[in-house]
C-alpha positions as CSV (number, residue, x, y, z in Angstrom):
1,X,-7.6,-51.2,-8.1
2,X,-11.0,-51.0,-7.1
3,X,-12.8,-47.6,-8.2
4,X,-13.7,-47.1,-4.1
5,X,-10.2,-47.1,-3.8
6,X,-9.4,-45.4,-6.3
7,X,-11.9,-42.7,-5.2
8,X,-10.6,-42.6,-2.0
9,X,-7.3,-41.7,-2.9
10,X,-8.9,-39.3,-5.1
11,X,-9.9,-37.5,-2.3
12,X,-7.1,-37.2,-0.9
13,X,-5.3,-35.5,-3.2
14,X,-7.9,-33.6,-4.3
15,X,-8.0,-32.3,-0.6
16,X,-4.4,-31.7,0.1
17,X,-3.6,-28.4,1.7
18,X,-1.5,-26.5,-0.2
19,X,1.4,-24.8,2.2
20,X,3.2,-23.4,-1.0
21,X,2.0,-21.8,-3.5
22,X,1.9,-23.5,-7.0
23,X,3.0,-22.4,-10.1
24,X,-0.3,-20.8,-11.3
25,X,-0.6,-18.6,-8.3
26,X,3.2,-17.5,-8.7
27,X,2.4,-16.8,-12.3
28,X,-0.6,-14.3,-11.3
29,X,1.3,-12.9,-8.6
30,X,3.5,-11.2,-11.3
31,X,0.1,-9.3,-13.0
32,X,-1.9,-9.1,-10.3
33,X,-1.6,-5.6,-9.1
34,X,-4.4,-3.4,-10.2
35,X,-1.8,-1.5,-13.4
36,X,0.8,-4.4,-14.6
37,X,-1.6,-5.8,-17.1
38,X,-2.7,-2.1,-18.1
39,X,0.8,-1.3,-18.5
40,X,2.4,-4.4,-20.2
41,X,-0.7,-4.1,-22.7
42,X,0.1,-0.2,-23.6
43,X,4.0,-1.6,-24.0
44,X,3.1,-3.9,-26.6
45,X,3.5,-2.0,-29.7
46,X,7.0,-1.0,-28.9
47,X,9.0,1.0,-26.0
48,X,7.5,3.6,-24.4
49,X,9.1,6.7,-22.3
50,X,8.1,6.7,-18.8
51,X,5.8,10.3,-19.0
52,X,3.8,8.7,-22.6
53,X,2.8,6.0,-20.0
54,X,1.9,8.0,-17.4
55,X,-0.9,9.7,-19.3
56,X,-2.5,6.1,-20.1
57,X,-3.7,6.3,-16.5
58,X,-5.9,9.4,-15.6
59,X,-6.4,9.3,-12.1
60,X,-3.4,7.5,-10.8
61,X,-0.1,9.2,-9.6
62,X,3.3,8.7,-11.2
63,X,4.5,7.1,-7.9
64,X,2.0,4.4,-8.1
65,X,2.8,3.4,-11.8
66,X,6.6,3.8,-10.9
67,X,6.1,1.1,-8.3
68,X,4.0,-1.0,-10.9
69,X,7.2,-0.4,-13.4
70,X,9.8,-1.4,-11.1
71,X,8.1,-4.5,-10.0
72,X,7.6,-5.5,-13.3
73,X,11.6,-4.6,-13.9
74,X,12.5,-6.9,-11.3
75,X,10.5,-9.9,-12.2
76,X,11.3,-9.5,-15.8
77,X,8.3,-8.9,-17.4
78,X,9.9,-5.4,-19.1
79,X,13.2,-3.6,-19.5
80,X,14.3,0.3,-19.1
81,X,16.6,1.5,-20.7
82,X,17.8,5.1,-20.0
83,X,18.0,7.7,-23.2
84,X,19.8,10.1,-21.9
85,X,21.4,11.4,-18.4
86,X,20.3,14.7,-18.1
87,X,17.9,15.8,-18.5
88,X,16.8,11.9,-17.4
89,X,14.9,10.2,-20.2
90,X,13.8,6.6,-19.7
91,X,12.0,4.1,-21.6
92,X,10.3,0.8,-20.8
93,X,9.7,-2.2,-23.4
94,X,8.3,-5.8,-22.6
95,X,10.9,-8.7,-22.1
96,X,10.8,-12.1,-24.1
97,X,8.8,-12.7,-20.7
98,X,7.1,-9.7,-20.8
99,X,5.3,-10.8,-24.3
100,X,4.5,-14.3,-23.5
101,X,2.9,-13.0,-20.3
102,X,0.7,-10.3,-22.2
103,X,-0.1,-12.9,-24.7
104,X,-1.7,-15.6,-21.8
105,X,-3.5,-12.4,-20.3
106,X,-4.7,-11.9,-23.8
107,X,-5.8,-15.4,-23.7
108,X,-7.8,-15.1,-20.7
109,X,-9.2,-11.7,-22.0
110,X,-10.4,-13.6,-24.8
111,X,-11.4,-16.8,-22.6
112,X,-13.5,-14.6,-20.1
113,X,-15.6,-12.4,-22.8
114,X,-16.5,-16.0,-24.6
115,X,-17.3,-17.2,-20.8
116,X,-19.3,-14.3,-20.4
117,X,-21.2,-14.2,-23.4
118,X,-22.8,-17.8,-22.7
119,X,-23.5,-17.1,-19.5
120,X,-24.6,-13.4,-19.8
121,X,-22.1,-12.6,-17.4
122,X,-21.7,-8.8,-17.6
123,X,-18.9,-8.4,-15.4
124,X,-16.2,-9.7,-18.2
């Protein structure tokens, strides 16, 4: 195959609308509300109850890191497991799921402070 060719088909993949999304932008869909990486990092030494969470975040209400919880319940990145019935006692701990997506966030932590340090990028 001739490299015009080749090129030209190039460029057509390479501009390919996407009408789905693909896998990488399903994968940040799961931590890409402003808490879920905060909150699966503060899980990662162990279960936590619900309250010792809470006061991780000054400044935001329980409601909004409820929501954050029970998204992150629902897409199996963390489990709750209730303590007790009354007086209700939860506690939330990362998944199999849960720690392999804190570790790629980790990753990219890493990634973007190495990024921003050869580029003087003060924003990482």
């Amino acid at each position: 195959m001739s490299r015009a060719k080749a090129n030209s088909i190039r460029k057509v993949i390479l501009n390919k609308p996407c009408w789905n999304p693909c896998s990488i932008e399903n994968g940040l869909k799961l931590v890409r509300a402003k808490w879920k990486g905060s909150i699966l990092w503060h899980l990662r030494n162990g279960p936590r109850r619900f309250n010792d969470l809470i006061r991780q975040f000054v400044g935001t209400s329980k409601k909004t890191i409820d929501k954050q919880l029970k998204e992150l319940e629902k897409d199996g990145l963390i489990e709750r497991i209730i303590i007790s019935q009354k007086p209700i006692a939860v506690e939330y701990k990362l998944t199999e799921f849960g720690t392999l997506a804190l570790n790629l966030l980790i990753e990219l932590r890493d990634c973007l402070k190495s990024s921003a340090q050869h580029t003087n990028n003060p924003k990482v």
